[in-house]
N, C-alpha and C positions, 0 to 999 in steps of 0.2 A: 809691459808686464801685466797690464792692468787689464788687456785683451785677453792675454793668453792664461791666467790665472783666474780673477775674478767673472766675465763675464760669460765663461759658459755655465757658472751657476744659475744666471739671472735668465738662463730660457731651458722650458723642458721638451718633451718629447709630445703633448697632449696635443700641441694644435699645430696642422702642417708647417705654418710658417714659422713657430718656431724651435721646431725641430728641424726644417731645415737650415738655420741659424745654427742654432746646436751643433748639428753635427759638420759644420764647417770648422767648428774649434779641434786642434791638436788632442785635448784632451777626449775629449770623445771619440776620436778617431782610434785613436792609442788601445779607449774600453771596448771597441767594437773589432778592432783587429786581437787581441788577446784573450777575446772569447772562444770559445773551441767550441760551441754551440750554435744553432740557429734561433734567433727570436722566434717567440711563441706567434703562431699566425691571429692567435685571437685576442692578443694583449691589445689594449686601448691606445698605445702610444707607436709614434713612428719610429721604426727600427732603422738604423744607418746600414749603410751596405760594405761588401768589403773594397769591391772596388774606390767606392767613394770615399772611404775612409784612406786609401793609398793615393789619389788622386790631394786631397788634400795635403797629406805627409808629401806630396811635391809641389806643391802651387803653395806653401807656405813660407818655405827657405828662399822659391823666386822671386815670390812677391818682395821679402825684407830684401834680397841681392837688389832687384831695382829699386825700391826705392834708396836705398844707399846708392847706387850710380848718382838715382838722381838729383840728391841732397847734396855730393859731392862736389857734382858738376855745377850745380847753381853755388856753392856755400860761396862767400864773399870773401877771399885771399886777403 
């Protein structure tokens, strides 16, 4: 909860690395897909893309499906 909620506050768009942090979070991905605009090319901050924000909207729900396999498969019966 505390991924998906709290820490995409705690990185901005100002410095590469962490905007590409950023925009790995759901929720960014969500504001960048809902936009009907393109980012301003001279704004100071790194813009997410559409691809990559739909890339992430699938590498999210896989990553939780494995790791529940794999939590599963080790948990102790």
């Amino acid at each position: 909860m505390f991924t998906l909620l709290m820490l995409p506050t705690m990185f901005s768009e100002s410095a590469r690395w962490s905007a590409d942090v950023h925009h790995a979070m759901v929720p960014a991905a969500w504001k960048r897909l809902v936009q009907s605009w393109e980012p301003d090319p001279e704004s100071l901050g790194y813009a997410a893309t559409v691809p990559g924000s739909w890339i992430v909207y699938v590498l999210w729900p896989l990553t939780a499906v494995a790791l529940a396999v794999i939590v599963v498969r080790r948990r102790d019966v």
